[in-house]
Short mmCIF file of the C-alpha atoms (twelve columns), coordinates in Angstrom:
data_MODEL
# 
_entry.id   MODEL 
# 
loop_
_atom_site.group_PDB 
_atom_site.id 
_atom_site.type_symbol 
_atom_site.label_atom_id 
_atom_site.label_alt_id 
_atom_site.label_comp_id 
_atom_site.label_asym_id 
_atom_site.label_seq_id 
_atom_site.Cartn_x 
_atom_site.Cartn_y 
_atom_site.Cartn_z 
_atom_site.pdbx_PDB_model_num 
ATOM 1   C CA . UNK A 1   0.000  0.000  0.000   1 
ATOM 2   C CA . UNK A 2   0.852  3.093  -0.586  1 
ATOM 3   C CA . UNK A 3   0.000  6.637  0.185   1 
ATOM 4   C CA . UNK A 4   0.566  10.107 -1.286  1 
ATOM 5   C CA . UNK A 5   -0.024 13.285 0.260   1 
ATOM 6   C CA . UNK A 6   0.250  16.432 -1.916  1 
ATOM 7   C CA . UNK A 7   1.070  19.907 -0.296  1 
ATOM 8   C CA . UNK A 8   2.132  23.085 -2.323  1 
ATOM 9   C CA . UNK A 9   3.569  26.517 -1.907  1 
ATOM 10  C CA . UNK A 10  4.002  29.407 -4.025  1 
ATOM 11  C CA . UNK A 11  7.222  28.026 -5.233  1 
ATOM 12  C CA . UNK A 12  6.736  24.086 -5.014  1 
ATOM 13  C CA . UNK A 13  4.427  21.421 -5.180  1 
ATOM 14  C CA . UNK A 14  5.731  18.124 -3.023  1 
ATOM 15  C CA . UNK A 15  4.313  15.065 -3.297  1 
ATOM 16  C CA . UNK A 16  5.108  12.575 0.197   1 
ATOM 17  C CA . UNK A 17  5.058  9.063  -0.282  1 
ATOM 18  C CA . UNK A 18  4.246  6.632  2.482   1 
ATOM 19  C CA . UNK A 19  4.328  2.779  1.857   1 
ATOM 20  C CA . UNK A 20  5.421  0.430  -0.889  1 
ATOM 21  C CA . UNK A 21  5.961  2.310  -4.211  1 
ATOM 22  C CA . UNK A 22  5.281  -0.932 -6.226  1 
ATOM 23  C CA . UNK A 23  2.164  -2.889 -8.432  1 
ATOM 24  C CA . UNK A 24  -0.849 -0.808 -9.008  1 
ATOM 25  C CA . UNK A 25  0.569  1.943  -6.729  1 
ATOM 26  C CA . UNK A 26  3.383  2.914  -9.396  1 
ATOM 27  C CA . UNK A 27  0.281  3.994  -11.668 1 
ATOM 28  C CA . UNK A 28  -1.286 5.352  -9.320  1 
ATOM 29  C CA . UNK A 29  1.888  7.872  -8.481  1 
ATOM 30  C CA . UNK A 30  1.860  8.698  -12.151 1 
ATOM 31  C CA . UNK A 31  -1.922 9.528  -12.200 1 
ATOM 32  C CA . UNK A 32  -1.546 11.778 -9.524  1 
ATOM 33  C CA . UNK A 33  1.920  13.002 -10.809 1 
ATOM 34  C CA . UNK A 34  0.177  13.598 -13.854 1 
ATOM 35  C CA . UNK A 35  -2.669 15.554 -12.487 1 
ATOM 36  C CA . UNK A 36  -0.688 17.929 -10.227 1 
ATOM 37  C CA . UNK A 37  1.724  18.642 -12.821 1 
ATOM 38  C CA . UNK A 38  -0.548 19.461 -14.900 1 
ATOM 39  C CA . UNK A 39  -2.142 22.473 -13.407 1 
ATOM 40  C CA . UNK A 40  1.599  23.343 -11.722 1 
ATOM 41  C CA . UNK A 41  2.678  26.587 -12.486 1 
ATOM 42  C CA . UNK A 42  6.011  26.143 -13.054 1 
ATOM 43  C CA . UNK A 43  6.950  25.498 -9.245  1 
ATOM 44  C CA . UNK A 44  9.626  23.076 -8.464  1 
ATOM 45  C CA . UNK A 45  8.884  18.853 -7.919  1 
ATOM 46  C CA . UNK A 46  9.750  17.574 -4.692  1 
ATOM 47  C CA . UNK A 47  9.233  13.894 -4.264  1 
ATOM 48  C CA . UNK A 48  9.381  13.228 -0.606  1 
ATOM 49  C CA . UNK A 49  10.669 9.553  -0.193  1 
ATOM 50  C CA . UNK A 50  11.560 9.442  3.256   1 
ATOM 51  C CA . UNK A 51  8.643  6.827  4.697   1 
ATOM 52  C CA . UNK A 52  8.837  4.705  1.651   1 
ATOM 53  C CA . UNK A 53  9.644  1.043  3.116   1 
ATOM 54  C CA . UNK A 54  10.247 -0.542 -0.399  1 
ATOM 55  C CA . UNK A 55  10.178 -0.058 -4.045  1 
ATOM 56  C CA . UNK A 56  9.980  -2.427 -6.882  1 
ATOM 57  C CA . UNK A 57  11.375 -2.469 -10.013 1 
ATOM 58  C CA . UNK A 58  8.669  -0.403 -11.869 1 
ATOM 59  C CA . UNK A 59  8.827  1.893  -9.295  1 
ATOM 60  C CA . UNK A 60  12.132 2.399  -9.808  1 
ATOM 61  C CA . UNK A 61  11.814 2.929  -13.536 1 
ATOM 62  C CA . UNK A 62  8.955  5.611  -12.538 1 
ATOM 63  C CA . UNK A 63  11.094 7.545  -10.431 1 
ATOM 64  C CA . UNK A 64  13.783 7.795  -13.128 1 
ATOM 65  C CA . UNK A 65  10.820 9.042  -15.727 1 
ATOM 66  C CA . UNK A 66  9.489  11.578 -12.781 1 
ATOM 67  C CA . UNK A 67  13.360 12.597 -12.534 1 
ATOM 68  C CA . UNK A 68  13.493 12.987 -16.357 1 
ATOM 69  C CA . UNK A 69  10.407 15.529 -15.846 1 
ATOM 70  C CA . UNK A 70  12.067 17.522 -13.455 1 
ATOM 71  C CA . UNK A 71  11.418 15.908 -10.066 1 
ATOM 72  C CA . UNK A 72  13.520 16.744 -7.369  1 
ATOM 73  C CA . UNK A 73  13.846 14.092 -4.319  1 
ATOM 74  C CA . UNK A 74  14.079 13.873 -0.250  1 
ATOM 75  C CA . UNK A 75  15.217 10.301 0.921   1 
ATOM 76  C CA . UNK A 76  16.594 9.297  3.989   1 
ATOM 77  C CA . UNK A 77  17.024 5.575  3.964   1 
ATOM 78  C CA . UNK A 78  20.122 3.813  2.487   1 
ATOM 79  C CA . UNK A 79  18.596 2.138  -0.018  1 
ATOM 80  C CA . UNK A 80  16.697 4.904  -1.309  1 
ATOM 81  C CA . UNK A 81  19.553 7.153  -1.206  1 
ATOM 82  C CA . UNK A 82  21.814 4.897  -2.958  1 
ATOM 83  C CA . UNK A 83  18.182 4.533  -5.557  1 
ATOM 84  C CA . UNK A 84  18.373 8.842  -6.063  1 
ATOM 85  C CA . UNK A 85  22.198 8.939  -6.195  1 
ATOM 86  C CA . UNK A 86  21.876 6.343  -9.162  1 
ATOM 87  C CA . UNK A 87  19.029 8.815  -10.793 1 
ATOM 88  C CA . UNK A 88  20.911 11.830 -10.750 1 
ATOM 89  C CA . UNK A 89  24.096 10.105 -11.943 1 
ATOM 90  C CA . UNK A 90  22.314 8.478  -14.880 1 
ATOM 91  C CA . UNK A 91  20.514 11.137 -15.846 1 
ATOM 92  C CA . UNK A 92  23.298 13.606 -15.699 1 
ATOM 93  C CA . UNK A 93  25.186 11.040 -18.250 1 
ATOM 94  C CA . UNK A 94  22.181 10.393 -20.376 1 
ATOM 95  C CA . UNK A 95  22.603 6.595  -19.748 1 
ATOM 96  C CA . UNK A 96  19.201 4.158  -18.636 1 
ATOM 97  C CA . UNK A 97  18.916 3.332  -15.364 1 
ATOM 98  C CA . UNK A 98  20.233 -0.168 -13.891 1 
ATOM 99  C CA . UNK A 99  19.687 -0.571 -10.122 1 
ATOM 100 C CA . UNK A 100 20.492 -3.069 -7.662  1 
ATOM 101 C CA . UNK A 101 18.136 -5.529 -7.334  1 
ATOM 102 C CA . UNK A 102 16.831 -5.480 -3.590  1 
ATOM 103 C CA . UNK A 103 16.734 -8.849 -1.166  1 
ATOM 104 C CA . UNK A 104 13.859 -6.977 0.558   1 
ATOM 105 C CA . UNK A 105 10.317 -7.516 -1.147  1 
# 
């Protein structure tokens, strides 16, 4: 399960994830990614990661998509920092994204 809390600002709109970002939840991020960003007004993307518990191989390839948009990202757990390091670096070099697969479901 997963859940999403949106907040904005005047400068940001931030999107805090709670859960397992995997199955059905991964389009369920991009429907509400979608929506938000859609009537955005140019305001930064903040993903907030920092209560995510685990994330699955789709949800990995929607965070590097979300990066490739623009997302910015807030993690605070090993693995997920290790998961946003490997975003920026790829995306900086223009290369896909290959991750460590996780022993963790």
């Amino acid at each position: 399960m997963l859940k999403i809390t949106n907040s904005a600002t005047v400068n940001e709109d931030r999107w805090i994830l709670c859960g397992h970002l995997a199955g059905l939840w991964v389009a369920e991020l991009r429907s509400n990614w979608d929506q938000i960003r859609d009537r955005s007004r140019g305001r930064k993307y903040v993903i907030d990661l920092s209560d995510v518990t685990g994330i699955d191989k789709r949800g990995e390839e929607l965070l590097g998509e979300l990066k490739e948009e623009g997302a910015e990202f807030v993690a605070k757990g090993l693995y997920t920092k290790h998961l946003i390091e490997n975003l920026n670096s790829n995306v900086r070099r223009g290369r896909s994204m290959r991750y460590p697969r996780r022993d963790n479901p």
